[in-house]
N, C-alpha and C positions, 0 to 999 in steps of 0.2 A: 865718746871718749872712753877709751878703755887700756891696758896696759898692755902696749907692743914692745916696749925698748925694754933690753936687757935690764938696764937699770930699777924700773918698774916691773919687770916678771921676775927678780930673783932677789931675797932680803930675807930679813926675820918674817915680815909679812908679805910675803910674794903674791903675784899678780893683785896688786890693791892699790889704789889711789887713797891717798886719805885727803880729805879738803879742809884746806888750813886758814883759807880767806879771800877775799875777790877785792880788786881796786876797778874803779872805771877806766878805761883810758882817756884820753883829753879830747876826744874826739864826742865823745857822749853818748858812742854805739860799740868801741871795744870792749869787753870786760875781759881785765885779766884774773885770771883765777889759779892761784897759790895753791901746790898740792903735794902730800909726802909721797915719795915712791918707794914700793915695796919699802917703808920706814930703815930708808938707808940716805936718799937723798930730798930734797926740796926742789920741786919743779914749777916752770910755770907754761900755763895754757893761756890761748885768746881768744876769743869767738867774738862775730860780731852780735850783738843782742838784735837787732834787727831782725839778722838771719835767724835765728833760732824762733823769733815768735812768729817767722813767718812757717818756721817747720813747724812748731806748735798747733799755730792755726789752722793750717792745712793737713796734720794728720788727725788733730778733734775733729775734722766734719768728715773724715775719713771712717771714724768708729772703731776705731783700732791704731793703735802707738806701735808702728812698726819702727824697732832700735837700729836698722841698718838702713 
């Protein structure tokens, strides 16, 4: 996650997420995760947590945390 949309690359604080909070979704693998952009607006992200601990997993036995 990182800042593509206008709205997050231009503000007082450009290109920055700030993270403001996360809720679960009802499902019990979304997480929504509340975020300021370039502190101008409030945005919201979703990932599945599944997905994530299985890129987790799979790039710790890797030895290296490639971000792309």
């Amino acid at each position: 996650m990182g800042p593509e949309a206008d709205y997050e690359r231009t503000g007082n604080i450009g290109r920055c997420h700030l993270p403001c909070g996360y809720t679960p979704g009802p499902d019990n693998d979304t997480l929504n995760l509340h975020y300021g952009a370039a502190n101008t607006s409030i945005a919201l992200a979703d990932g599945s947590v599944s997905e994530m601990l299985d890129w987790l997993n799979f790039n710790a036995t890797q030895g290296d945390v490639d971000s792309g």
